[in-house]
PADO-366705 format. One record per atom (N, C-alpha, C): residue in one letter; x, y, z. Coordinates in steps of 0.2 Angstrom, whole numbers, plus 2048, in hexadecimal, padded with zeros to 3 digits. Example, Ala and Ser with C-alpha at 12.3 -4.5 7.8 and 13.67 -1.06 7.14 Angstrom:
BEGIN
R  residu   xx   yy   zz
R       a  842  7E4  827
R       a  83E  7EA  827
R       a  842  7F0  827
R       s  840  7F5  823
R       s  844  7FB  824
R       s  840  800  827
***
This chain:
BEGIN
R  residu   xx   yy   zz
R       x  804  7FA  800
R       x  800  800  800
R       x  804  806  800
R       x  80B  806  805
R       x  80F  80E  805
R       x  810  80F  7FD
R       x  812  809  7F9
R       x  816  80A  7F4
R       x  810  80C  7EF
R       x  80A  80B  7F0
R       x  806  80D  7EB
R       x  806  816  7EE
R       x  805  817  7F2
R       x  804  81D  7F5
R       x  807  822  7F3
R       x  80E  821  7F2
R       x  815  823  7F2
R       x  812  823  7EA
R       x  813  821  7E5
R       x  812  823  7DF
R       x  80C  825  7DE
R       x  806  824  7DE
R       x  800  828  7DC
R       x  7FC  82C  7E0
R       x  800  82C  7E8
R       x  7FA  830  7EB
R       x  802  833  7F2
R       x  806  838  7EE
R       x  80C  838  7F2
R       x  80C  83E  7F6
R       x  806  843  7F6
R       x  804  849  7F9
R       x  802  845  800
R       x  7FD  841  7FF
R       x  7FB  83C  807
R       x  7FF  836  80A
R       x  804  836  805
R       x  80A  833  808
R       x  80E  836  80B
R       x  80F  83A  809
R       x  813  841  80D
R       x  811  843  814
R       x  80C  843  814
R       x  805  844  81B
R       x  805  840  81D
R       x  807  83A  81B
R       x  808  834  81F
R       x  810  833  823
R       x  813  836  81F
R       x  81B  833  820
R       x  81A  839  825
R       x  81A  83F  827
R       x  81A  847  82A
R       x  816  844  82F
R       x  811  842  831
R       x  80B  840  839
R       x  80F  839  83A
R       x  811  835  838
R       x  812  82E  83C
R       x  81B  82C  83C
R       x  81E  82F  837
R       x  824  82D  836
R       x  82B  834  836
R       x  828  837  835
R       x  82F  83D  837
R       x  831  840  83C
R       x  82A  840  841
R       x  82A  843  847
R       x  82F  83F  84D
R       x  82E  835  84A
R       x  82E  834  84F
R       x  836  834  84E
R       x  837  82F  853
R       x  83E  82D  857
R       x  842  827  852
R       x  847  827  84F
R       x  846  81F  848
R       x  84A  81C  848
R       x  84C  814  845
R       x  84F  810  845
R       x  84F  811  83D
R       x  855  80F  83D
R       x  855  80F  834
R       x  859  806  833
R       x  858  801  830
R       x  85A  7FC  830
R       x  85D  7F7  829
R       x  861  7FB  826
R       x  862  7F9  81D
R       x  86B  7FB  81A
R       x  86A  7FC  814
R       x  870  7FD  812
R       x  870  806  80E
R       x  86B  807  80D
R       x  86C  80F  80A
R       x  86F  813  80F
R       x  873  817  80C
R       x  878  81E  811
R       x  86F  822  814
R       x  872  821  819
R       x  86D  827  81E
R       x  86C  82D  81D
R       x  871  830  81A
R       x  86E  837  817
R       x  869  838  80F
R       x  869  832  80C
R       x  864  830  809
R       x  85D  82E  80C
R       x  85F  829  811
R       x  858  829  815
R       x  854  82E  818
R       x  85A  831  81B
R       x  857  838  81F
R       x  852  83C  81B
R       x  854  83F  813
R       x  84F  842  80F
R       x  849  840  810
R       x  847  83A  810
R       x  841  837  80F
R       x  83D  838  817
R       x  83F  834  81E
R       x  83E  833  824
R       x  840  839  829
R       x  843  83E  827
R       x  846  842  82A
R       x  84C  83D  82D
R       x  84F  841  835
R       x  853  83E  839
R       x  852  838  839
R       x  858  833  839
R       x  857  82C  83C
R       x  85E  82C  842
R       x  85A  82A  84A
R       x  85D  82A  84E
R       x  862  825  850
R       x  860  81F  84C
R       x  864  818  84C
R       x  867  818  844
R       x  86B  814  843
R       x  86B  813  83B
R       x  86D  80B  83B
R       x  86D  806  83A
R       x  86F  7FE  838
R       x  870  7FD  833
R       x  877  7FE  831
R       x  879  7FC  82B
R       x  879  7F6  82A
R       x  875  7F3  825
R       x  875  7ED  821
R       x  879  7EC  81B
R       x  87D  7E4  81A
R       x  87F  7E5  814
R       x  87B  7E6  80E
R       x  87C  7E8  807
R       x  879  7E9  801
R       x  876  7E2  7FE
R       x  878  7DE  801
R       x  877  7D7  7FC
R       x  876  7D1  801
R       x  872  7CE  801
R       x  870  7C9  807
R       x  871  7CA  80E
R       x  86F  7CF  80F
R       x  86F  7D1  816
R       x  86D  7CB  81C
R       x  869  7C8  818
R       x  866  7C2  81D
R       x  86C  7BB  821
R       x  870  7BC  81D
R       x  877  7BA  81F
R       x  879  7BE  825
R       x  87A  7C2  827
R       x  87E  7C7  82A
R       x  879  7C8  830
R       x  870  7C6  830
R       x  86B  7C7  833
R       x  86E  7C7  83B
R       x  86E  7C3  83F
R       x  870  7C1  846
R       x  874  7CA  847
R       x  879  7CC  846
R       x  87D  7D2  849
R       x  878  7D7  847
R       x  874  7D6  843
R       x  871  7DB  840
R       x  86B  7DE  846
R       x  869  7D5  848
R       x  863  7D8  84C
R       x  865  7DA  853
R       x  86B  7D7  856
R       x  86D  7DA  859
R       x  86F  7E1  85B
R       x  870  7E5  857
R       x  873  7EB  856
R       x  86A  7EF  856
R       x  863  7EB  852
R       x  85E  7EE  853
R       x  85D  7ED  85A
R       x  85E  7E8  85E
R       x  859  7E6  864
R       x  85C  7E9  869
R       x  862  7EC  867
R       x  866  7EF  86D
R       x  865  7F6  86F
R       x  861  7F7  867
R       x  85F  801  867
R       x  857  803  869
R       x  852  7FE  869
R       x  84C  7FC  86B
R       x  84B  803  86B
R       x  84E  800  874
R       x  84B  806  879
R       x  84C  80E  877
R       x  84E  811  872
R       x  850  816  870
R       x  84C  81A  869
R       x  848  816  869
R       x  846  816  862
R       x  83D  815  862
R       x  83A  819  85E
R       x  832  816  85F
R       x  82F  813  857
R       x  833  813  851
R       x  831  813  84B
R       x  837  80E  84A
R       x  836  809  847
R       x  83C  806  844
R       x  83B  803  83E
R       x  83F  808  838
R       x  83E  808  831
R       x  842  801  82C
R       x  840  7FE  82F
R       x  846  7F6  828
R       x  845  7F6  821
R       x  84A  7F7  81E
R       x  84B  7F7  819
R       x  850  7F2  816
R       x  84F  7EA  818
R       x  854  7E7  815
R       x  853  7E1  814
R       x  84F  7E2  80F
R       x  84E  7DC  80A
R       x  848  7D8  80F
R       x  847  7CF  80E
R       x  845  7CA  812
R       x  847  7CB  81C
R       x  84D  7CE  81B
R       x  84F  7CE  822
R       x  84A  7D4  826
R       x  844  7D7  823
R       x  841  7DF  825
R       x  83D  7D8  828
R       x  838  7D4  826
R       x  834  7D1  827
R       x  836  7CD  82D
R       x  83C  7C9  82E
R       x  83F  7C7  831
R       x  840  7CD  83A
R       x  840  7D4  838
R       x  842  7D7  83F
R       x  83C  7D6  83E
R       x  835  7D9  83B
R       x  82F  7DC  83D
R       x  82C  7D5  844
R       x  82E  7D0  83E
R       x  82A  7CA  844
R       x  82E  7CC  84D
R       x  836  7CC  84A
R       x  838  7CB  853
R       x  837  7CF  856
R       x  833  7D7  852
R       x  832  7DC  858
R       x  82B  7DA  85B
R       x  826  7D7  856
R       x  81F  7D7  859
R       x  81E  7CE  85F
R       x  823  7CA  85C
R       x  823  7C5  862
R       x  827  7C7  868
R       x  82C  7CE  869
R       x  82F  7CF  86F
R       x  82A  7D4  871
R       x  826  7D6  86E
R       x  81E  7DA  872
R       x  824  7E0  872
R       x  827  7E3  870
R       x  82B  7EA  872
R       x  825  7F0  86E
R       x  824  7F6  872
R       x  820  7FB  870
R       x  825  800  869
R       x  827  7FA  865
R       x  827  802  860
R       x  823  800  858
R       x  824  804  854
R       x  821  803  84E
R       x  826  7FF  848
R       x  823  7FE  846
R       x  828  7F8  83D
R       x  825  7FC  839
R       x  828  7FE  835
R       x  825  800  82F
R       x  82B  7FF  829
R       x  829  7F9  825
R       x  82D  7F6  81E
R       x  82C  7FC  819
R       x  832  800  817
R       x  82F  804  80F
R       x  834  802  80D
R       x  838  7FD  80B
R       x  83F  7FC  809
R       x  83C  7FD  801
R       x  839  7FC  7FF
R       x  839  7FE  7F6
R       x  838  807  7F6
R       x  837  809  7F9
R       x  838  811  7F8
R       x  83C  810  7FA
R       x  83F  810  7FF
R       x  845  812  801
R       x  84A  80F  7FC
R       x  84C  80A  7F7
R       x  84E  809  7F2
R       x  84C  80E  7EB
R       x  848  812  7ED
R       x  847  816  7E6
R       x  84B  81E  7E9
R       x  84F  81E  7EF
R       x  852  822  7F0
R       x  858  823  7EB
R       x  85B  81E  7EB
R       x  863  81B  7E9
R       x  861  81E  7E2
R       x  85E  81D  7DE
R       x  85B  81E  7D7
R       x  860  81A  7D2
R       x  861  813  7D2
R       x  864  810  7D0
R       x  860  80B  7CD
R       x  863  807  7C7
R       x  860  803  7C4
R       x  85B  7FE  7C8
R       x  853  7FD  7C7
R       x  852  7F8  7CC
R       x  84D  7F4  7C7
R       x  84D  7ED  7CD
R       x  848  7EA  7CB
R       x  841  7E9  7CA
R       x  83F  7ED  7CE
R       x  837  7EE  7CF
R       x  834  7F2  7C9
R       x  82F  7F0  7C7
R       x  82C  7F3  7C2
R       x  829  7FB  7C2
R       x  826  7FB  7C9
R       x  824  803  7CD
R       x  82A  807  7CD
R       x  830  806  7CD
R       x  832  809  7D2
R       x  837  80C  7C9
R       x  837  806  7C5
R       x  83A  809  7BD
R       x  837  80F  7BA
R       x  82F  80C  7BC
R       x  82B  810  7B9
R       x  828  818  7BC
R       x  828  818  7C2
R       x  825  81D  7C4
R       x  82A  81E  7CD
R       x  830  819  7CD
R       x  835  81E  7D1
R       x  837  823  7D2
R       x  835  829  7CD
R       x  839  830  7CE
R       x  834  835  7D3
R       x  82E  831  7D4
R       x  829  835  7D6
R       x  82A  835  7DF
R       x  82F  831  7E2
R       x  831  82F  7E9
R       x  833  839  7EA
R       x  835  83B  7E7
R       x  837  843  7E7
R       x  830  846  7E9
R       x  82C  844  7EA
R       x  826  848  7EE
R       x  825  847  7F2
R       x  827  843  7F5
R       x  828  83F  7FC
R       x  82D  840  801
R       x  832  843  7FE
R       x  838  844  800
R       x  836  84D  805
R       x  83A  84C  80A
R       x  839  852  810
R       x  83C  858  80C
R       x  836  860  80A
R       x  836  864  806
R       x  83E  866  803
R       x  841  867  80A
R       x  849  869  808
R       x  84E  865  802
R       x  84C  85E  804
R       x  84F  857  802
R       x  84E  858  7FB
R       x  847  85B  7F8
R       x  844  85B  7EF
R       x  84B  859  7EE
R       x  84A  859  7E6
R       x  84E  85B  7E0
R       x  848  862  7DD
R       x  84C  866  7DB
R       x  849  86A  7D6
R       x  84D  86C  7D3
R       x  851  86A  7CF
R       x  855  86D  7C9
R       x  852  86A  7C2
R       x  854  86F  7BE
R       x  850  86F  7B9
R       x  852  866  7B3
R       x  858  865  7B4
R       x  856  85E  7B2
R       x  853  858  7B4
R       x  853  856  7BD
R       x  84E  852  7BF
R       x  845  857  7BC
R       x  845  85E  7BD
R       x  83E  85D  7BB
R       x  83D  859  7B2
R       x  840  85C  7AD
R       x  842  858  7A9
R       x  83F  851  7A7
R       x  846  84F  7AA
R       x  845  845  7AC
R       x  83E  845  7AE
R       x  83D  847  7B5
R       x  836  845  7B6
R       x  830  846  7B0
R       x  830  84B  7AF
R       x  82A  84D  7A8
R       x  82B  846  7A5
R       x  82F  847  7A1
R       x  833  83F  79D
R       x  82F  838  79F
R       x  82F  837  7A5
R       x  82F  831  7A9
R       x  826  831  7A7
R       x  822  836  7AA
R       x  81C  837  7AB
R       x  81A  837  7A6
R       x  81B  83B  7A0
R       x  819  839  799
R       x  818  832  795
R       x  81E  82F  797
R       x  820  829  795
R       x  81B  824  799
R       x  81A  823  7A1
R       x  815  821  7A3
R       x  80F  820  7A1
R       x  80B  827  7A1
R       x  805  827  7A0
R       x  804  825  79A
R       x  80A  827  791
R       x  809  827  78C
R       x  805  81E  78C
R       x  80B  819  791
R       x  80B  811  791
R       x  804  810  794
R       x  802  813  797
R       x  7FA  813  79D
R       x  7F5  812  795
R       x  7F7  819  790
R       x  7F2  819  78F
R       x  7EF  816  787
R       x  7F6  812  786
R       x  7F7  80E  781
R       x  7F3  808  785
R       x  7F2  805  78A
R       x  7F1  800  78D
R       x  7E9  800  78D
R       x  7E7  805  78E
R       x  7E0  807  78F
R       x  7DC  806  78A
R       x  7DF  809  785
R       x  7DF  807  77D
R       x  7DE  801  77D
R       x  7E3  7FE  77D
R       x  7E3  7F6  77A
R       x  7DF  7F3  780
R       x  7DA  7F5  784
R       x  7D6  7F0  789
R       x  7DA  7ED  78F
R       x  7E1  7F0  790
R       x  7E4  7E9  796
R       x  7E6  7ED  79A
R       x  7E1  7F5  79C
R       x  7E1  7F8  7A2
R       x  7E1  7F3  7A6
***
């Protein structure tokens, strides 16, 4: 649901991100540079560096370094792959009082690097609305790129529509 939000409805994702997530106190748990993160979550009070590629290996140090920050923290943002599902379980069977919240594919649409996911090809550049005011881009080639990107989407949208395979 965030991921739909975040691309098509990213004014009340932002209203969302601004009342539940920027205010609070945060756990960041992944591999992207924290002053990436920070654009999108504001301050992050913890950071947990995870490796970039199979983090689930490395899992055991990993959760230790979360489980050791609990107390300090009221939001705890995972961003790392299979391992995110993995914390969310152990904080809700340790009954500890904080929040989980997985965006780990936004937060991948930070990096702006070639990806997988087909949302994030297609309509990735739109995470910049999401991003904390100051954080924007507005230089006149990402508006550019973006126009580009948007055109090209909707151009695909509306070829699809045509052909009946809305």
């Amino acid at each position: 649901m965030p991921h739909y939000m975040t691309v098509f409805h990213p004014k009340r994702f932002d209203a969302f991100l601004q009342r539940y997530v920027r205010p609070k106190k945060k756990m960041f748990v992944g591999c992207v540079e924290k002053r990436l993160v920070e654009k999108l979550y504001g301050p992050i009070a913890v950071y947990v560096k995870t490796p970039k590629r199979h983090a689930s290996l490395q899992f055991e140090s990993v959760w230790k370094e979360v489980k050791a920050n609990l107390g300090d923290v009221e939001l705890v943002l995972p961003a790392a792959g299979i391992s995110s599902k993995i914390i969310a379980k152990r904080l809700w069977y340790m009954g500890v009082m904080v929040h989980c919240l997985d965006l780990g594919s936004i937060v991948d649409a930070l990096e702006e690097k070639p990806v997988s996911r087909k949302w994030l090809r297609l309509k990735g550049h739109v995470i910049n609305n999401v991003l904390r005011p100051e954080s924007r881009r507005t230089d006149l080639g990402f508006k550019l790129s973006y126009c580009r990107k948007e055109i090209l989407f909707n151009l695909r949208k509306g070829i699809r529509l045509l052909q009946g395979r809305a």
